[in-house]
N, C-alpha and C positions, 0 to 999 in steps of 0.2 A: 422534650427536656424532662429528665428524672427528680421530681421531688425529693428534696432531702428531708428525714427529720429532724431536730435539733439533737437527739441523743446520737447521731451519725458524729457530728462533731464533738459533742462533750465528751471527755477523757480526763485523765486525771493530771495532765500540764497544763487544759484551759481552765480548770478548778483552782488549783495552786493559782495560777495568771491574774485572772481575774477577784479572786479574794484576795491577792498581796496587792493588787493595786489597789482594791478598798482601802484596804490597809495603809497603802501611803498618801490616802489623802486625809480618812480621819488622821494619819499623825503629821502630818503638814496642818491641819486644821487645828489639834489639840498638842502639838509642837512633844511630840514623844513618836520622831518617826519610825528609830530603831525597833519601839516595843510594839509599835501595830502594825509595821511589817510584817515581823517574827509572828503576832496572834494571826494575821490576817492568811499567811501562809500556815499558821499551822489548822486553822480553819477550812481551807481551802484546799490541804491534804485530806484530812476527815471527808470533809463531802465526798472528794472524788474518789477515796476509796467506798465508803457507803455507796454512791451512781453506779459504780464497777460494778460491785456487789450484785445489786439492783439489775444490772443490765445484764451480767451473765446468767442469773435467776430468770430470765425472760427470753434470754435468749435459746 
């Protein structure tokens, strides 16, 4: 069986994915779910364009 790395799976839809679900719990948490959606996706485009970046520089 082939090990995977975890950058095999990171891309720039599980970066979005999982920073907007942060995002929907801090605003279920601090009751502003609309605004930390929207931050937490647009944190979570950042990153994964930066890993992109990162990744085709390596690759």
């Amino acid at each position: 069986m082939k090990k995977y790395k975890v950058s095999d799976y990171w891309n720039m839809g599980t970066s979005i994915g999982l920073c907007a679900a942060v995002g929907i719990v801090l605003g279920a948490l601090l009751q502003n779910l609309i605004l930390w959606l929207c931050a937490g996706a647009g944190v979570g485009a950042v990153l994964g364009a930066i890993s992109m970046l990162y990744k085709k520089e390596t690759s």
